[in-house]
Phi, psi and omega in degrees: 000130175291153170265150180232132173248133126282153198195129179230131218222100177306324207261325182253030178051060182197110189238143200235164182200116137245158172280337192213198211285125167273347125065261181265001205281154178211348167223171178218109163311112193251116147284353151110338181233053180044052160239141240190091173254121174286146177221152174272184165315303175307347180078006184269118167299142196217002167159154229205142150197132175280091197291124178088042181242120236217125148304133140324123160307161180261137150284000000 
């Protein structure tokens, strides 16, 4: 079974997800809709972050 890290970053707005070893990552890719794919050598995505993204506060 694959593993998923999630990391939600309070201070800079920013949650990150990877699929895989991060690691193995070598380039990083701007999609154009405020997304961010991490990649391996191979061009295979291992992982995405999402830059100005902010938890609701809780009540």
């Amino acid at each position: 079974m694959a593993s998923v890290a999630v990391h939600i970053d309070r201070v800079s707005n920013t949650l990150t997800v990877w699929f895989g070893d991060p690691a193995s990552e070598y380039i990083c890719e701007e999609t154009g809709k405020e997304v961010i794919l991490m990649k391996d050598s191979a061009g295979n995505v291992v992982g995405f972050e999402k830059p100005n993204y902010r938890v609701p506060d809780s009540d």
